[in-house]
C-alpha positions as CSV (number, residue, x, y, z in Angstrom):
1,X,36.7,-39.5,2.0
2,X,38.4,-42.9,2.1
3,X,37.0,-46.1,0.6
4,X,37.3,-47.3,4.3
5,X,35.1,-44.7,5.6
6,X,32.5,-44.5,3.3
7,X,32.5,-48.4,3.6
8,X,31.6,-48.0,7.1
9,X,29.5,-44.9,7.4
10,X,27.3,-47.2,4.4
11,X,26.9,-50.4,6.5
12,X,26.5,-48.4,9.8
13,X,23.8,-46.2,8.6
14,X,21.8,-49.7,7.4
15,X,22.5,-51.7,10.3
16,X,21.4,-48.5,12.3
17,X,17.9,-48.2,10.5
18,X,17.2,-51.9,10.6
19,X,18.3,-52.0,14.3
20,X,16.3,-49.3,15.0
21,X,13.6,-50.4,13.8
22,X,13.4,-53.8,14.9
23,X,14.5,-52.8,18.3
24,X,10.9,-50.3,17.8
25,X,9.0,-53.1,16.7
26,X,10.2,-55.6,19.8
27,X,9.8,-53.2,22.3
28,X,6.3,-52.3,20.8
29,X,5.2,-55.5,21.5
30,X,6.3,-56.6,24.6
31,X,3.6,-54.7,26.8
32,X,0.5,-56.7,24.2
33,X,2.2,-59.6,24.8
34,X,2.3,-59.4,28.7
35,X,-1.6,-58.2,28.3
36,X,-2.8,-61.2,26.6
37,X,-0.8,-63.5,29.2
38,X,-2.5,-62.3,31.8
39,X,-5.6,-62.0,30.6
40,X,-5.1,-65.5,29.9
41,X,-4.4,-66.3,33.4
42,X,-7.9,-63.7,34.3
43,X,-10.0,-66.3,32.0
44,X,-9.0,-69.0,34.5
45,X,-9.4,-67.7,37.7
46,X,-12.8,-65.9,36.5
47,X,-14.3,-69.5,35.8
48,X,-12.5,-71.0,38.5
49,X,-14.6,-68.4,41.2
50,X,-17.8,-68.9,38.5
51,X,-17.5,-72.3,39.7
52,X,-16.7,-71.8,43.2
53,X,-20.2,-69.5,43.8
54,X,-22.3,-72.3,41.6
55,X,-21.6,-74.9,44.1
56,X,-21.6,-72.9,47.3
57,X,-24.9,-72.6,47.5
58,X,-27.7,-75.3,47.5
59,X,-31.2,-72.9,47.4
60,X,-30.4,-71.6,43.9
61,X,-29.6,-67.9,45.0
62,X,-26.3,-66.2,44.6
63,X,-24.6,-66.7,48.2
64,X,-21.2,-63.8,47.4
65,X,-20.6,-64.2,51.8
66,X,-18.0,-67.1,51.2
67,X,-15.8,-64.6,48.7
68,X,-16.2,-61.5,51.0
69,X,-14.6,-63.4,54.0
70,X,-11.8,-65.1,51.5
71,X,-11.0,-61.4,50.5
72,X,-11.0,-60.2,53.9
73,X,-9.1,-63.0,55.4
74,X,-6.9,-62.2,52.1
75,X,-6.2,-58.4,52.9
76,X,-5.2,-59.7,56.5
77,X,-1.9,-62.0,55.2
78,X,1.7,-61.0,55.3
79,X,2.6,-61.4,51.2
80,X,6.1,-60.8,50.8
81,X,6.7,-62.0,47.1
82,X,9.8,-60.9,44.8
83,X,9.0,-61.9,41.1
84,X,12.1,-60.6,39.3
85,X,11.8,-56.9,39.8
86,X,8.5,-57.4,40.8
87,X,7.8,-56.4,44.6
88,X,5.1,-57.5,45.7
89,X,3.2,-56.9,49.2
90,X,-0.5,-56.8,49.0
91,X,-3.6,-58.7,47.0
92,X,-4.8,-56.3,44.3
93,X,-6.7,-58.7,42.5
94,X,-10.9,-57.4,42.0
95,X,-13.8,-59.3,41.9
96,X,-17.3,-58.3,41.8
97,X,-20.3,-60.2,41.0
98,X,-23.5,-59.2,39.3
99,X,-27.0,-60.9,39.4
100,X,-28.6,-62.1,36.1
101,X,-29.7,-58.2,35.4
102,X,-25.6,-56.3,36.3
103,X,-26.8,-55.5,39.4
104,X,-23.2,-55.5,41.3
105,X,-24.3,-57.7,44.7
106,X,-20.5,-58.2,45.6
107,X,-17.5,-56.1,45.3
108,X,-13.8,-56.6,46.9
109,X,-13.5,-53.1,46.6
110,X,-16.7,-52.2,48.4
111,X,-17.1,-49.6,46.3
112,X,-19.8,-50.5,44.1
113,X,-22.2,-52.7,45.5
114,X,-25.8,-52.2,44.6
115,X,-24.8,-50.0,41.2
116,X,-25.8,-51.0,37.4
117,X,-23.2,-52.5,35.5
118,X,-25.2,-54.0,32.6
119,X,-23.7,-51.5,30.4
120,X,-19.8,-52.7,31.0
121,X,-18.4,-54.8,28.7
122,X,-17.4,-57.5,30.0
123,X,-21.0,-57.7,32.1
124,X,-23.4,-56.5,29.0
125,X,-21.3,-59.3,26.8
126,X,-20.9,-62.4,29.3
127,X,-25.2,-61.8,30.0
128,X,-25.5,-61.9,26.1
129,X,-23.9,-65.4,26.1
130,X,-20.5,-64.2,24.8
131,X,-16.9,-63.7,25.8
132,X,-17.3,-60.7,27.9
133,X,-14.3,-58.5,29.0
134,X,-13.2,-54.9,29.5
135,X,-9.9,-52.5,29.9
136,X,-10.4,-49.5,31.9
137,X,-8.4,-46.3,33.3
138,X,-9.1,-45.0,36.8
139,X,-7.3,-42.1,35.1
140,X,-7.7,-41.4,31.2
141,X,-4.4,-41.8,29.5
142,X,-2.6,-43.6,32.8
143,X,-1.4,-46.8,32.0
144,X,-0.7,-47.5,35.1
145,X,-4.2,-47.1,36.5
146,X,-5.3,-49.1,34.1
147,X,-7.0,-52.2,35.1
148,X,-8.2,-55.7,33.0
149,X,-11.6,-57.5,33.7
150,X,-12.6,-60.8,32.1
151,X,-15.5,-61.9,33.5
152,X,-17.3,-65.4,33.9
153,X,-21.0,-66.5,33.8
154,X,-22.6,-67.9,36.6
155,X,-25.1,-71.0,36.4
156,X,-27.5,-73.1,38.1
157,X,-29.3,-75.9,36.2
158,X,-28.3,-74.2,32.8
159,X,-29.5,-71.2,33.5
160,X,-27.5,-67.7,33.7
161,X,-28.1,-66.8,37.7
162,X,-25.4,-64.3,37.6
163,X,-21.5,-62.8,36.2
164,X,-18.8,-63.4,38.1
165,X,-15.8,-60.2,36.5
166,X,-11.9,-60.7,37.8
167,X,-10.0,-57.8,37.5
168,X,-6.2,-56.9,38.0
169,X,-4.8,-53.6,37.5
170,X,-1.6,-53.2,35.2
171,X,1.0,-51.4,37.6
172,X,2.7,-54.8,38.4
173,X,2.7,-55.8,34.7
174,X,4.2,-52.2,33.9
175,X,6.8,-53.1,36.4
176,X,7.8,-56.3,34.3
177,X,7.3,-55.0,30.9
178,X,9.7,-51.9,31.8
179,X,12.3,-54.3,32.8
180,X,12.3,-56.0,29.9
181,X,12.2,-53.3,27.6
182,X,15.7,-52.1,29.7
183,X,16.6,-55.5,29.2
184,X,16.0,-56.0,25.1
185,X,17.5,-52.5,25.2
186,X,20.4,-53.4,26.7
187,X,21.0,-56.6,24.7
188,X,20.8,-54.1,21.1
189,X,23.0,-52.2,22.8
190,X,25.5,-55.1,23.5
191,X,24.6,-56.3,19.9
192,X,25.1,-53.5,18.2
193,X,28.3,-53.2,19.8
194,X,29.2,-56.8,18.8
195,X,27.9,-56.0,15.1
196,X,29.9,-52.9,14.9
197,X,33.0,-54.6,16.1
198,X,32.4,-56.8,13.5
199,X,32.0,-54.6,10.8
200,X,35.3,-53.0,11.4
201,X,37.3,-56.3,11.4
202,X,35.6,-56.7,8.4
203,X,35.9,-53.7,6.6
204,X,39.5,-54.1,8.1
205,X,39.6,-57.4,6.2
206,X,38.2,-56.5,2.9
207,X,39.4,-52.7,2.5
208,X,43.0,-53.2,3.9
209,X,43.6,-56.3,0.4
210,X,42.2,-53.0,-1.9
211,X,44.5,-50.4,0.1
212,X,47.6,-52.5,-0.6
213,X,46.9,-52.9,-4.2
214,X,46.6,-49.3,-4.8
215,X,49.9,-49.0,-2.8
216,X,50.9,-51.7,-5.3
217,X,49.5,-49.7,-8.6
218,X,51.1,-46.4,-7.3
219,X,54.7,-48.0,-7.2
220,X,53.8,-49.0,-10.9
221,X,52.9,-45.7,-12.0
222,X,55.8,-44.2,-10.3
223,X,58.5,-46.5,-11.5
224,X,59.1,-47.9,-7.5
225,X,60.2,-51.1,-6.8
226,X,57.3,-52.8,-5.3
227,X,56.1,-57.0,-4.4
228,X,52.6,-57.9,-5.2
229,X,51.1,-58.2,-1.8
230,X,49.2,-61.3,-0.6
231,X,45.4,-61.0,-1.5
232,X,42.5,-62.7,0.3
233,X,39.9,-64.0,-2.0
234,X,39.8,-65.6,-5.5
235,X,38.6,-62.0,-6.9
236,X,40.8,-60.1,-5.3
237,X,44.0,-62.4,-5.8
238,X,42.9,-62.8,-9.9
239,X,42.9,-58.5,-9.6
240,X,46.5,-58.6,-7.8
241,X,47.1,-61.0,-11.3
242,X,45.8,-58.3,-13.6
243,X,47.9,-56.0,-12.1
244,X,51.3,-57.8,-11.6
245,X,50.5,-59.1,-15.3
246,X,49.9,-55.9,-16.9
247,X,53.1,-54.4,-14.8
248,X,55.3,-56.9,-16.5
249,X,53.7,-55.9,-20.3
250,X,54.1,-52.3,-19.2
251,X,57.3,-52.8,-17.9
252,X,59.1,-55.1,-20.5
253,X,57.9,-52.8,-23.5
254,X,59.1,-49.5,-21.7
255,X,62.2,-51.1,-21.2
256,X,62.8,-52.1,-24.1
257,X,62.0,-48.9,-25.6
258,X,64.1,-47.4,-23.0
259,X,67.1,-49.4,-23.7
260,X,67.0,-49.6,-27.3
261,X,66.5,-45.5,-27.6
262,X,69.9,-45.8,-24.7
263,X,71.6,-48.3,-26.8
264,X,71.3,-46.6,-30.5
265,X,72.3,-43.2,-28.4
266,X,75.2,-43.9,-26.9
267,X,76.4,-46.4,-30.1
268,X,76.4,-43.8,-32.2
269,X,79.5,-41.4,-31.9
270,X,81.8,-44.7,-31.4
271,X,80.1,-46.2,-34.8
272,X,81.0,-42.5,-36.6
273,X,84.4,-42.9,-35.4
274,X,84.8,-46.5,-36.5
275,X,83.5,-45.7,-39.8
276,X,85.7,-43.0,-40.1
277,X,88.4,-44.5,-38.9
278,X,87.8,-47.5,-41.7
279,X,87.2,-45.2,-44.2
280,X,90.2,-43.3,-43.9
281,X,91.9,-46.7,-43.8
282,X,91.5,-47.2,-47.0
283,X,93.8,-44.8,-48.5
284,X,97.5,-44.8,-48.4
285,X,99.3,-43.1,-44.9
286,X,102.4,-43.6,-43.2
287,X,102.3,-46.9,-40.6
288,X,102.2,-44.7,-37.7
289,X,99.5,-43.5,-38.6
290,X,98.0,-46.4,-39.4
291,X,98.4,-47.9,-36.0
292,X,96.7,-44.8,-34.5
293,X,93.8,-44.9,-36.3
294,X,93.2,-48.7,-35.6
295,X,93.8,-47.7,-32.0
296,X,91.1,-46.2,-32.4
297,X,88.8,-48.7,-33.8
298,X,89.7,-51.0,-30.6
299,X,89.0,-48.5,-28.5
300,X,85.7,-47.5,-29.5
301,X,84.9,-51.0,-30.3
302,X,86.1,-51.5,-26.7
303,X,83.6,-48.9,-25.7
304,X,80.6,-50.1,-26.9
305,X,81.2,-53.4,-25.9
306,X,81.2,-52.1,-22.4
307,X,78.5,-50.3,-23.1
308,X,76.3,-53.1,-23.9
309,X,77.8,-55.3,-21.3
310,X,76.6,-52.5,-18.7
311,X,73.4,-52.0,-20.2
312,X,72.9,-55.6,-20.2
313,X,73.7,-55.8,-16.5
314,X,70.9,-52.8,-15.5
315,X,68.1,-54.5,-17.7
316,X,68.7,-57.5,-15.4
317,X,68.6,-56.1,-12.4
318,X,65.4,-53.5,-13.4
319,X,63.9,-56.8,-14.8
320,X,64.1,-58.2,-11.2
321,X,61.1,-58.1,-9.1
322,X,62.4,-59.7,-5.8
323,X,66.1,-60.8,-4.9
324,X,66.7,-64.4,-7.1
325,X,69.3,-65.8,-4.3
326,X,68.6,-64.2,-1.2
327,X,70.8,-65.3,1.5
328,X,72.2,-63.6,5.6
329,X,75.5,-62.3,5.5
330,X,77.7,-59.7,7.9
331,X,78.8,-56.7,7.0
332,X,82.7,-57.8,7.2
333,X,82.3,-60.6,4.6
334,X,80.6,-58.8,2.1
335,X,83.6,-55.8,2.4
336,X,86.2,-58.5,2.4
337,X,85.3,-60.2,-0.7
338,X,84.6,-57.0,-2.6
339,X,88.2,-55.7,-1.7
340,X,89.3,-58.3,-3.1
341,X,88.2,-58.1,-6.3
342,X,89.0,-54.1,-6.5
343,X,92.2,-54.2,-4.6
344,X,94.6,-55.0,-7.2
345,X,93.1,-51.7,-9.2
346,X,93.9,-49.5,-6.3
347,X,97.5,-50.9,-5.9
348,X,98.2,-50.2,-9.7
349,X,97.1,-46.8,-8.8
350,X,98.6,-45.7,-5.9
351,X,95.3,-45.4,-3.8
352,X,95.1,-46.6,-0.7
353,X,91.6,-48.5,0.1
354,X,90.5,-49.0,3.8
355,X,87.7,-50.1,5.8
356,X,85.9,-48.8,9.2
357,X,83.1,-49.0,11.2
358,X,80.5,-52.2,12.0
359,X,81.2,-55.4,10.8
360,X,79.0,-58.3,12.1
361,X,75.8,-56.5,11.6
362,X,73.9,-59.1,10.1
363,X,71.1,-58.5,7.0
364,X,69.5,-60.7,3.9
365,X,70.3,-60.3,0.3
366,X,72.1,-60.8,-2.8
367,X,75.8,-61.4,-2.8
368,X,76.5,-61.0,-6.2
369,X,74.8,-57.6,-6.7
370,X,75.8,-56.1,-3.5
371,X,78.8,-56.8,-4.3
372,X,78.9,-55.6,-7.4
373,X,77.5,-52.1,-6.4
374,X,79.9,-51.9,-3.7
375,X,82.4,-52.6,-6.3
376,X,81.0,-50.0,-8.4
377,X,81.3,-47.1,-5.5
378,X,84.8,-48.0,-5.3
379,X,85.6,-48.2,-8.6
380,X,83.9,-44.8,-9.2
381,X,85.9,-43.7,-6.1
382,X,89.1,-44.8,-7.3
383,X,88.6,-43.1,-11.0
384,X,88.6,-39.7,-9.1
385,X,91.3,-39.8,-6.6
386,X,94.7,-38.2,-7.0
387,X,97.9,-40.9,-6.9
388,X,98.9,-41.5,-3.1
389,X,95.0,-40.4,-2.3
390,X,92.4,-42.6,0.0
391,X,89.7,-43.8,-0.5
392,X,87.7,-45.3,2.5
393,X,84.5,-47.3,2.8
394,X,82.8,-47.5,6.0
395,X,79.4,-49.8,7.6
396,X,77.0,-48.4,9.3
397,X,74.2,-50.0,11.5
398,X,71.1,-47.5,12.0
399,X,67.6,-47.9,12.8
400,X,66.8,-51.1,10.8
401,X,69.0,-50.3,7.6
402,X,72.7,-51.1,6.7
403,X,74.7,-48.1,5.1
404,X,78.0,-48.4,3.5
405,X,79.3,-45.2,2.8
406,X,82.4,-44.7,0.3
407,X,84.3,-41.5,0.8
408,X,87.3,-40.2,-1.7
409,X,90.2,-37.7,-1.9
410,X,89.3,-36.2,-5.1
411,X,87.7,-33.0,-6.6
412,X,84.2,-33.8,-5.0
413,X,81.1,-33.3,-7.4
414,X,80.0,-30.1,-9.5
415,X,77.2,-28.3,-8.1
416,X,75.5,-28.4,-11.8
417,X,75.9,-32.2,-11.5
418,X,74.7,-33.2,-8.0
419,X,71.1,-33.7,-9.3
420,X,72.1,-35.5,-12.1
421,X,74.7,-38.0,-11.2
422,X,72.2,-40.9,-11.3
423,X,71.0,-40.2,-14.4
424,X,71.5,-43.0,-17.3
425,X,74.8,-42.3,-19.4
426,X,75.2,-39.4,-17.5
427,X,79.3,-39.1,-16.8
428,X,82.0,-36.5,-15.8
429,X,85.5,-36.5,-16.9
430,X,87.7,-38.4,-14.9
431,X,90.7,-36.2,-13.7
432,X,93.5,-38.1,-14.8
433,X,92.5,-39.0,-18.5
434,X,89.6,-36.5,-19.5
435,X,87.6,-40.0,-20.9
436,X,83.9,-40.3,-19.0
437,X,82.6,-43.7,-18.2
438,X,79.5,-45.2,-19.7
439,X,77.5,-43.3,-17.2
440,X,75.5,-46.4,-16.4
441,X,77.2,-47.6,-13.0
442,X,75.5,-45.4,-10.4
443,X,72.0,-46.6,-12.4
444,X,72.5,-50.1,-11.7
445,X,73.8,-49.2,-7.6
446,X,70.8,-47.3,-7.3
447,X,68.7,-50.0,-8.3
448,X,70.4,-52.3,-6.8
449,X,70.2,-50.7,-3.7
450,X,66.3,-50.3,-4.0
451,X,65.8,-54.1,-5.1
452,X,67.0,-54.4,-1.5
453,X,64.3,-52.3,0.1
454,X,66.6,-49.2,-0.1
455,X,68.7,-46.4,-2.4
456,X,71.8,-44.5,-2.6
457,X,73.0,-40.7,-2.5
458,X,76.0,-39.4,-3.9
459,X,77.4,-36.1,-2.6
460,X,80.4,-34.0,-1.6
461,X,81.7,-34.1,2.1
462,X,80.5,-31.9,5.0
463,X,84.5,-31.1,5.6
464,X,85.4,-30.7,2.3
465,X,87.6,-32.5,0.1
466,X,86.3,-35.2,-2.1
467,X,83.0,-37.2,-2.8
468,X,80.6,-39.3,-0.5
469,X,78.6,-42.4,-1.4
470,X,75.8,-43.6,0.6
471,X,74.5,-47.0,-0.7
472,X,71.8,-48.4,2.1
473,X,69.3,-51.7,2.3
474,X,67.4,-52.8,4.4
475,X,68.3,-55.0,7.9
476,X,65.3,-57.1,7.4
């Protein structure tokens, strides 16, 4: 499972529980909360209509006519009232009114008039001098039969004459509190969405910075060119510093290993000879002789100078992290001004050297090295072909790379040698002399070629004859 994933699935699964969880706990309280307002609004109009009957009559007894015509009048109106999803059509407020002992002397409902309701809550409670109010189900278990009384004393001259009990049943406010429980639903809903979208930019944001760098640690450990990518953060840029720090200490010591190991191998059999050579020197021989042996010495000195000069040249380039002098060229310059630097070689030899394909394809990189590389395909090419042989380099221009591919006339490649032409100090016999190179040219083309975002192939050609080179960057 990717660090991305598990990323996710971690902050998803505790956003989930603490969403789920709050969204229980809102919801949970939004019924309550619509209770308590209207039994808020039930304390008001229950002393409101407490008041109403205490002034309404003038002998001192409990006069409930005036409130059974207002209800009656009340039941005969049009009501037409939308209150959000609300629809309301009819009064269903219920008021009944008690004397001093719970007998029930009015009731809107006409229901129970004349029955003991002493025992009721909000009756028993209000008669004991107290806040006096009731919830009760028409049905057990039925919220929406369920209905809210609050009731209110009645007085004359200080003294409790009566209770005056307001009730309104809780359909309507079930109404109201299941649209808002859509609606808070539908806003976690929304939220969550929002969070989650969130959560993947970030995750995008932090995990993608980590992804590169391990991109950027595999190129390390497999020897691949590779660019420290940008990094977001102080952290993570001082981690991209770590690494690109301990790349260079690995790096540098490796090749230094590398190349001294290289160096002391390849000295050695021209050193023997040169001793040898010295040696024997010393003792009397015919001038002839003489002059063959020091020969000799010049050429093996010779040798190893080019030996070093070559090796010299790779640790540069392998040393490179990014191209020093990048700059756009085409295609036909850089061909030109390698030709003519290896032209006068080919003349000397006989070879013809010519050039096909695209040549104002446009790309970005080093002069000097392409051009060297280049220079070393055809040089490579050259050592190979037979006198009056040709030896052509074409451009190529293919999905976002540049190719140059160097074609020759001569024996083509080994098959035991194929897989190991790019090998360091790795060289076959030229044709013509027997003498190998120093094996290090097609190391520095291929690195060369991958310092510019690409690499190089060497092979034999489809129809036969002779040797292909592929040497291919990138067009960006």
């Amino acid at each position: 499972m990717s660090l991305r994933l598990r990323f996710l699935l971690l902050v998803v699964a505790i956003c989930g529980v603490a969403g789920y969880f709050l969204t229980r706990s809102t919801l949970a309280q939004v019924r309550p909360r619509y209770l308590e307002s209207m039994e808020e609004s039930l304390v008001d109009t229950a002393t409101l209509l407490a008041s109403v009957l205490e002034t309404s009559s003038e002998t001192g007894e409990l006069g409930p006519e005036g409130l059974r015509r207002a209800f009656a009048a009340a039941q005969r109106h049009d009501l037409e009232a939308k209150i959000f999803s609300l629809h309301k059509t009819s009064v269903d407020l219920r008021v009944y009114v008690t004397d001093d002992h719970g007998k029930v002397l009015f009731d809107s409902t006409g229901q129970n008039e004349g029955r003991d309701f002493s025992r009721w809550n909000d009756v028993q409670r209000t008669l004991q001098g107290k806040y006096g109010a009731r919830s009760t189900r028409d049905i057990p278990g039925d919220d929406d039969t369920q209905v809210i009384y609050v009731a209110a004393p009645i007085k004359r001259d200080g003294h409790l004459i009566g209770v005056l009990s307001v009730g309104k049943p809780t359909r309507g406010i079930n109404v109201l509190v299941a649209a808002a429980k859509r609606k808070i639903l539908g806003g976690a809903l929304i939220g969550g969405s929002l969070l989650l979208a969130a959560l993947f930019v970030g995750i995008y944001w932090v995990v993608t910075p980590l992804e590169r760098l391990t991109a950027y640690a595999r190129a390390i450990r497999d020897q691949r060119p590779a660019t420290l990518p940008a990094l977001p953060g102080r952290t993570l840029h001082e981690l991209g510093t770590a690494f690109e720090e301990m790349r260079d200490a690995l790096e540098g010591r490796k090749q230094a290993e590398r190349h001294t190991q290289a160096l002391v191998h390849e000295v050695k059999t021209p050193l023997a000879a040169i001793r040898g050579a010295a040696e024997l020197l010393q003792e009397e021989m015919p001038p002839e002789q003489r002059r063959r042996f020091l020969e000799n010495i010049r050429a093996e000195t010779g040798h190893m100078q080019r030996i070093v000069e070559r090796l010299f040249e790779l640790s540069t380039v392998e040393a490179k992290k990014a191209l020093s002098r990048p700059e756009r060229m085409k295609t036909g310059e850089l061909v030109d001004e390698t030709f003519g630097g290896v032209r006068p070689a080919f003349e000397a030899a006989g070879v013809r050297l010519t050039s096909t394909g695209e040549t104002k394809a446009e790309f970005v990189g080093e002069r000097f090295l392409l051009r060297q590389a280049l220079a070393n395909l055809l040089q490579n090419a050259l050592d190979f072909s037979p006198p009056d042989g040709c030896v052509e380099l074409r451009s190529v221009q293919e999905s976002g790379r540049i190719a140059f591919i160097v074609e020759d006339e001569g024996p083509g490649v080994p098959d035991y040698a194929l897989g190991r032409v790019f090998e360091r100090f790795y060289s076959l016999p030229r044709p013509l002399s027997g003498q190998k190179s120093t094996g290090i040219g097609l190391s520095l083309v291929r690195e060369i070629a991958r310092l510019h975002g690409g690499d190089a192939s060497l092979g034999n050609r489809p129809e036969g004859k002779g040797a292909r080179a592929v040497f291919w960057i990138s067009a960006g």
